[in-house]
KOLKOL-759579 format. One line per 8 residues: number of its first residue (from 0); their letters; for each residue x, y, z of N, C-alpha, C, CB. Coordinates in pm, whole numbers, plus 32768, in hexadecimal, padded with zeros to 4 digits. Each point is the difference from the previous one (the first is absolute). Glycine has a CB too. Layout:
! KOLKOL-759579
NUM	A	X Y Z X Y Z X Y Z X Y Z | ...
END
This chain:
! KOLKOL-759579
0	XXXXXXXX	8927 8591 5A75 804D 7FB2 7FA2 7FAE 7FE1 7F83 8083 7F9F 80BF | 7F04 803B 7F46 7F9E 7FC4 7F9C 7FEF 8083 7FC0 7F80 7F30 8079 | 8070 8159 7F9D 7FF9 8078 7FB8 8065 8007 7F97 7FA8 8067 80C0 | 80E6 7F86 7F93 807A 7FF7 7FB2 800B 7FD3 7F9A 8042 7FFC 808F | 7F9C 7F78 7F6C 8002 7FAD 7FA4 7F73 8003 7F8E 80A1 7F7F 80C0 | 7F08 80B0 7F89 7F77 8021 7F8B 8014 8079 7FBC 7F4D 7F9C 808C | 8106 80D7 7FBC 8068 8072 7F9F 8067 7FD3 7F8A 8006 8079 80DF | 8032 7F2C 7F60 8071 7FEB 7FAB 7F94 7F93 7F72 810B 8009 8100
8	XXXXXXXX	7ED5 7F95 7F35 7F9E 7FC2 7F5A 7FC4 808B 7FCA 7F8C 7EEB 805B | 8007 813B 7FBC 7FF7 8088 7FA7 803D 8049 7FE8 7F89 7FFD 8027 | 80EB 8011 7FDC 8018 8057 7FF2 8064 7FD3 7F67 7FC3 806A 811E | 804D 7EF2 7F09 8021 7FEB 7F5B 7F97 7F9E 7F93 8106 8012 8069 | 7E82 8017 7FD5 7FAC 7FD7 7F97 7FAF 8073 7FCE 7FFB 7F1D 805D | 802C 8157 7FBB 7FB6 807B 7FF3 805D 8032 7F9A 7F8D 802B 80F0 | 7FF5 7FE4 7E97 803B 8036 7F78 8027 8094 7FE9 7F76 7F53 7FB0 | 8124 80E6 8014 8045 804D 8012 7FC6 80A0 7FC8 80AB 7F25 8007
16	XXXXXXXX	7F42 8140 8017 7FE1 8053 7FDA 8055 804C 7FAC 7F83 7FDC 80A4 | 804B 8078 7F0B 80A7 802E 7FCA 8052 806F 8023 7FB4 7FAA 7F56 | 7FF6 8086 80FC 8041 807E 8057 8075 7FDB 805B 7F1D 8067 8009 | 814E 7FF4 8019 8093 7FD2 8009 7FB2 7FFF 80A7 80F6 807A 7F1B | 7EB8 7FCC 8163 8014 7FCE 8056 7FC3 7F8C 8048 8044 80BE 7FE2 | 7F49 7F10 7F8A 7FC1 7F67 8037 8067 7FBE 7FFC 7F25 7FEF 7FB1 | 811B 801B 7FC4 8067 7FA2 7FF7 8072 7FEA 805D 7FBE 802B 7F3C | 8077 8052 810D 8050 7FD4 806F 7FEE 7FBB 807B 803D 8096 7FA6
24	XXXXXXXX	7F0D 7F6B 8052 7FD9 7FD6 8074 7FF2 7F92 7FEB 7FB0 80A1 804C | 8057 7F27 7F50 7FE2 7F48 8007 8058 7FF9 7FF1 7F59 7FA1 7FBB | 8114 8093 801B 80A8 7FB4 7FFA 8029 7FE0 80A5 806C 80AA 7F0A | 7F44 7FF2 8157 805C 8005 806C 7F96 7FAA 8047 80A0 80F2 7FFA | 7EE6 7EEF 8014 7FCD 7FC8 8052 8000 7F7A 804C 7FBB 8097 7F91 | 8063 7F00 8014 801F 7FA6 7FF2 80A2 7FDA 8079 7F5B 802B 7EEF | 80DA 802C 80DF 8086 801C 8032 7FF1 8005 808B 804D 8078 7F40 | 7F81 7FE8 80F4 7FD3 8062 8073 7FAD 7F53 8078 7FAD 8159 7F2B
32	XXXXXXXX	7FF5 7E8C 807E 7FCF 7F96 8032 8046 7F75 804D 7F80 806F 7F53 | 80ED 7F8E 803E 8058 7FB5 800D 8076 801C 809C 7FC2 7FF0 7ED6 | 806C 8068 80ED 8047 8057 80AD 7FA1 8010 8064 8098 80A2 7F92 | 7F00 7F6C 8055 7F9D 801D 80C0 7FF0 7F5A 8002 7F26 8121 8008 | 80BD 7E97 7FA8 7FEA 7F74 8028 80CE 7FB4 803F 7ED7 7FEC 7F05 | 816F 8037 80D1 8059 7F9E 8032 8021 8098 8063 8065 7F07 7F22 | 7F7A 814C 8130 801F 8035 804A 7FBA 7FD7 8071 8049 8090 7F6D | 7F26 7F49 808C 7F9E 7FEF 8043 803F 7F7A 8049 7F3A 8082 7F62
40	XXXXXXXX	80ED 7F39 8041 800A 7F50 801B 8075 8004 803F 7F93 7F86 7F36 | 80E4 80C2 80EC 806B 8012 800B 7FFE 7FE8 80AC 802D 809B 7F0C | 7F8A 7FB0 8135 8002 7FF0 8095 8088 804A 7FF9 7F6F 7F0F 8054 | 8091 80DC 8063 80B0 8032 8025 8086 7FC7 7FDF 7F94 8033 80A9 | 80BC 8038 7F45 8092 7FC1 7FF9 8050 8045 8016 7FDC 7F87 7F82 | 809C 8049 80D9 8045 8030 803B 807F 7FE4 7FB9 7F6D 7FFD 80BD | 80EF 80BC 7F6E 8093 7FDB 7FE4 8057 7F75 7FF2 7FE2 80C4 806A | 8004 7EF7 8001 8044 7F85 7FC0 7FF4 7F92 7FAB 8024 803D 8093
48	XXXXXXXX	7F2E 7F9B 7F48 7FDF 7FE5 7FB5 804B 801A 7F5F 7F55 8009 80C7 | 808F 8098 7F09 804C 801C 7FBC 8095 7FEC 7FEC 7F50 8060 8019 | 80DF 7FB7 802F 8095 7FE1 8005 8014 7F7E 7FBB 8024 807B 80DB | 7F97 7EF6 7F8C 7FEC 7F71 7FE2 7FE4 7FFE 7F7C 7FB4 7FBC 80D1 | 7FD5 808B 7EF5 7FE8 7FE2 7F7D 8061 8041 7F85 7F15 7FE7 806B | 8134 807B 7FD8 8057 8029 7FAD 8085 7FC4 7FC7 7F90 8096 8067 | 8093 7F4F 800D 808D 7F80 7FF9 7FF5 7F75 7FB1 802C 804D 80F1 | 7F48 7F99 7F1D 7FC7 7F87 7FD4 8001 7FF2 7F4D 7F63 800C 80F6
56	XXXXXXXX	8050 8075 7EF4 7FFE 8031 7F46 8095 7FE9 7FB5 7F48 80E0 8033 | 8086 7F1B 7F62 8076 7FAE 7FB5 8016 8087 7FB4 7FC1 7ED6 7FE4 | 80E4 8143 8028 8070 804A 7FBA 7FCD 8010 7F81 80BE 7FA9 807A | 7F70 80C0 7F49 8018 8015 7F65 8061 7FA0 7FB6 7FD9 80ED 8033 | 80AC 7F2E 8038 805B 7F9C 7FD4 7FDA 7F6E 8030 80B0 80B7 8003 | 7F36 7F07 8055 7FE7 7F82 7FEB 7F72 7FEA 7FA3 808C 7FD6 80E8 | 7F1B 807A 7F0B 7FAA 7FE7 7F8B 8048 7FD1 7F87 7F6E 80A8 8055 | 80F4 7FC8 7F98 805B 7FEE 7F54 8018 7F7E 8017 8093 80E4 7FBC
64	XXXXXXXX	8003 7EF7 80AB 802C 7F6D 8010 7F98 7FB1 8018 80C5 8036 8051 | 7ECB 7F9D 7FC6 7FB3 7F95 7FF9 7FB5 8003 7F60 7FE3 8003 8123 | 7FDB 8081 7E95 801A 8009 7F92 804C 7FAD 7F94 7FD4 80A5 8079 | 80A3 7F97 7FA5 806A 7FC9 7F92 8010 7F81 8011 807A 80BA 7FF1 | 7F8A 7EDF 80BF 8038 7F88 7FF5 7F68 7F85 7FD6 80F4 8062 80CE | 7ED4 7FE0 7F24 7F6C 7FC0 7FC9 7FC0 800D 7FA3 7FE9 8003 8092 | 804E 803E 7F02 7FC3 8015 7F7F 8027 7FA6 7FBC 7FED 80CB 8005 | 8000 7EF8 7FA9 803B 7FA2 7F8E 7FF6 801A 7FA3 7FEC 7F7C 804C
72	XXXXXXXX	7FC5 8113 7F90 803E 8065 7F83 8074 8007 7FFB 7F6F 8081 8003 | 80C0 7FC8 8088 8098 8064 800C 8041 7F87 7FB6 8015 80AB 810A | 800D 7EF1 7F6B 8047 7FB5 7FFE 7FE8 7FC7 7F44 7FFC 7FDE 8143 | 7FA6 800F 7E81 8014 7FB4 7F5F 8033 809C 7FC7 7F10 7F0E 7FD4 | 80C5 8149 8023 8054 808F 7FC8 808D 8006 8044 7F1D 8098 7FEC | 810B 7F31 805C 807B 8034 8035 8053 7F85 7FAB 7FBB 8086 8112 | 8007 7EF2 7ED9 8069 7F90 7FBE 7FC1 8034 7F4B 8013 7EEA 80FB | 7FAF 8148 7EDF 7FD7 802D 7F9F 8087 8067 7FA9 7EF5 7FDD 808C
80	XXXXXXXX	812D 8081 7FCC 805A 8073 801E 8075 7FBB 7FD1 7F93 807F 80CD | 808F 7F05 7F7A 8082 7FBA 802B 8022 7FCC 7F72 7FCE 7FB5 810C | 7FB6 7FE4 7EBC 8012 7FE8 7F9C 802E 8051 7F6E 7F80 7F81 8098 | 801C 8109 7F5C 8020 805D 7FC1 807E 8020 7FDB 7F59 802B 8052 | 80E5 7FEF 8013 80A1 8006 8049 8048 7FBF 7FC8 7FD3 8014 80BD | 804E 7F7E 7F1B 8035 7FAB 7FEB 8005 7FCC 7F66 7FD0 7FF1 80EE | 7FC3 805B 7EB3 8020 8005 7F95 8073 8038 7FC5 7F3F 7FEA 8017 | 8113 7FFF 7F89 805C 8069 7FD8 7FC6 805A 7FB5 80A7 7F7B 8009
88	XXXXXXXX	7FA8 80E4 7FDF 7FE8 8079 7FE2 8018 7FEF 7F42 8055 807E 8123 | 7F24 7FBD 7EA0 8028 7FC6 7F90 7FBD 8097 7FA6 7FFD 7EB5 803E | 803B 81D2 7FED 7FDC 8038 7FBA 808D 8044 7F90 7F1C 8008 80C2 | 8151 7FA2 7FA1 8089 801B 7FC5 8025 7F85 7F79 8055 806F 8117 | 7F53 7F1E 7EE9 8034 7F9C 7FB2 7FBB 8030 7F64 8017 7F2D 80DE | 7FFB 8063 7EDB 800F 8000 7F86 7F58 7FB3 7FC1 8142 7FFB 8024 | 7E5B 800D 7FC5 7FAA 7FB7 7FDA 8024 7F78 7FC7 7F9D 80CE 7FEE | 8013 7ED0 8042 8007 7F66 7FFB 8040 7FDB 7F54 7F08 7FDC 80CE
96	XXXXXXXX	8145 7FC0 7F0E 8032 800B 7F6B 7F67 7F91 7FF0 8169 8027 7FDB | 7E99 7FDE 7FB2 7F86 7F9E 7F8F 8034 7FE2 7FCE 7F62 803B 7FDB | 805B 7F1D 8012 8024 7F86 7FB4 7FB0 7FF3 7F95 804A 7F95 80B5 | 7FEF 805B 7EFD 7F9E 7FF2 7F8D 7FDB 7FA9 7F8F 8033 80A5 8040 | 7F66 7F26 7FB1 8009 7F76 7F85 7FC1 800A 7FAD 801D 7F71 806B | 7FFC 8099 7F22 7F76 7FF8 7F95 800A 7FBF 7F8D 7FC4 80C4 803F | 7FEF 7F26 7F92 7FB7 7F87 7F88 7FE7 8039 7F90 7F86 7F82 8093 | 8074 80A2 7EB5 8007 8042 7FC9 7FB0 7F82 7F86 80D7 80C9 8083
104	XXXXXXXX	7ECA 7F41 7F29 8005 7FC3 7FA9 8013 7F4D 8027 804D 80FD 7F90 | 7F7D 7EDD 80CA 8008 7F87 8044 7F53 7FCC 7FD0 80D9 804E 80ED | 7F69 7F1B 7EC0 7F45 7F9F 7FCF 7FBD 7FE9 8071 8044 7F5D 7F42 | 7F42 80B3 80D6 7F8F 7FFF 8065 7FEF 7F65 7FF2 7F7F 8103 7FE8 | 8094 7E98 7F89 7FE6 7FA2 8001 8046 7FA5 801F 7F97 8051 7F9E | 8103 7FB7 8055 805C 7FB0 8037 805D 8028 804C 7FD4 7F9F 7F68 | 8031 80E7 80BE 804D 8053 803E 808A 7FCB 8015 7F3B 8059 805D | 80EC 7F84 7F18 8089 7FF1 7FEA 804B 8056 7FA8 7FC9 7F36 8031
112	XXXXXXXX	80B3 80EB 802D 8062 805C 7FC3 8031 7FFF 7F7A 8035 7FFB 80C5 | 7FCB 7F95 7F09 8046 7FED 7F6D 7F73 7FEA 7F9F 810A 7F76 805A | 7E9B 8099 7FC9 7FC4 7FEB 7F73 7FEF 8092 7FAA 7F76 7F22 806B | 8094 8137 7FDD 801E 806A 7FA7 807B 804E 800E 7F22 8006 7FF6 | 8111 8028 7FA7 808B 8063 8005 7FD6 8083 8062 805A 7FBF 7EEB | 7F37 8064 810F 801C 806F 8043 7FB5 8010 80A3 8021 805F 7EF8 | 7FE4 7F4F 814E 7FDF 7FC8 8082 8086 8054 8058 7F7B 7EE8 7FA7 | 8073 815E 80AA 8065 8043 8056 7FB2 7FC6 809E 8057 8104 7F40
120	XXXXXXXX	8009 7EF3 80F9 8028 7FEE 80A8 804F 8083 802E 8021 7EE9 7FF2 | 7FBF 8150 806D 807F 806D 7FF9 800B 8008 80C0 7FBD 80C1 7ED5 | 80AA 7F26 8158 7FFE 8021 8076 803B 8073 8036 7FE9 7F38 7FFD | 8013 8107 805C 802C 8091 8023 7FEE 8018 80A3 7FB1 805C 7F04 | 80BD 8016 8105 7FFC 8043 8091 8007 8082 7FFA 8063 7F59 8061 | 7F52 80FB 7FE2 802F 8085 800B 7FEA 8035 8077 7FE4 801D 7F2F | 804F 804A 80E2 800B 808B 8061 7FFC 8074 7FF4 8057 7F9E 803F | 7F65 8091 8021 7FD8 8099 7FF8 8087 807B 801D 7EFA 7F99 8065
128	XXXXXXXX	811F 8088 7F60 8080 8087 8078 7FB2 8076 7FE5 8127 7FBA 7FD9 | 7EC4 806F 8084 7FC5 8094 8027 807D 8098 7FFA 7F47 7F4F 80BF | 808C 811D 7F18 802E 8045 7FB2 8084 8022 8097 7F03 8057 7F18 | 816A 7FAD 80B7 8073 8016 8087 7FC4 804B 8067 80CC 800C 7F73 | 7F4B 7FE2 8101 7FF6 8061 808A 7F71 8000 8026 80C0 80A9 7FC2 | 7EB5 7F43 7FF0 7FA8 7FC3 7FFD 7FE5 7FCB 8095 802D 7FE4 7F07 | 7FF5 7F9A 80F6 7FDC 7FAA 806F 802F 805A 8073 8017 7F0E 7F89 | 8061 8117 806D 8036 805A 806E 7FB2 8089 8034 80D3 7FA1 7F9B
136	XXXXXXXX	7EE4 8084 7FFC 7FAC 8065 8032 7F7E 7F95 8049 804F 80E1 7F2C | 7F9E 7EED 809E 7F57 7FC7 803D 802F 7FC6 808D 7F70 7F9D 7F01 | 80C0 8025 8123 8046 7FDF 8094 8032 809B 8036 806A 7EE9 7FB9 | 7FCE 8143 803A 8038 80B7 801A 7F4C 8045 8021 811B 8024 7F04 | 7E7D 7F91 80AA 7F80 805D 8036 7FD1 7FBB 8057 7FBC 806E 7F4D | 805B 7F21 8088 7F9C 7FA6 806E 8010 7FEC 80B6 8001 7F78 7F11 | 809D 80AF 80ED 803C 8025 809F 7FBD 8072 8044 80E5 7FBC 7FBB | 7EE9 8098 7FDB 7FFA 805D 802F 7F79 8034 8084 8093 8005 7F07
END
């Protein structure tokens, strides 16, 4: 056993040569070391043993389901999703209208409207319309 294991340390503190079959040999040695040691330690075992330990190992599928019901990723991506969802769909609407206010020729010193004639206030709204069928195409790609 103590051979085993004094193989396997050298064999990864031993600096790599560059020839392709040193190099396979410290890749594989190590390895090799590894399998005669848990073979060695293994002792007997019998058919039913195996069996026992087989039944015992955990599923692919109950891996997934314990997986999924224990993550608290899934679960914040899955209400993440939900939320998403629940936005409307706004590649069919019309861009937001603007409000608009502005000040023109307004005194910094008394910032009153009447001391000069040409003092403008102007209030306003507008909206965008996008060229016809437009919106209808960009939703028409975006399904796609």
């Amino acid at each position: 056993m103590k051979n085993i294991l004094d193989c396997w340390f050298n064999a990864r503190q031993t600096k790599p040569n560059l020839s392709a079959k040193s190099e396979n040999a410290r890749i594989l040695m190590p390895k090799l070391a590894l399998i005669l040691l848990i073979l060695f330690s293994a002792g007997e075992i019998s058919a039913e043993d195996l069996i026992e330990k087989e039944s015992s190992l955990l599923s692919v599928e109950r891996a997934i389901h314990l997986a999924l019901q224990g993550n608290p990723n899934i679960g914040m991506q899955r209400e993440h999703y939900n939320a998403q969802a629940k936005i409307p769909d706004q590649l069919g609407a019309l861009p937001e209208p603007r409000l608009m206010l502005n000040a023109a020729n307004l005194p910094l010193d008394s910032f009153s409207l009447t001391q000069t004639p040409m003092t403008q206030i102007q209030l306003g709204i507008s909206q965008v319309f996008p060229f016809p069928g437009k919106l209808a195409l960009q939703k028409k790609n975006c399904r796609k």
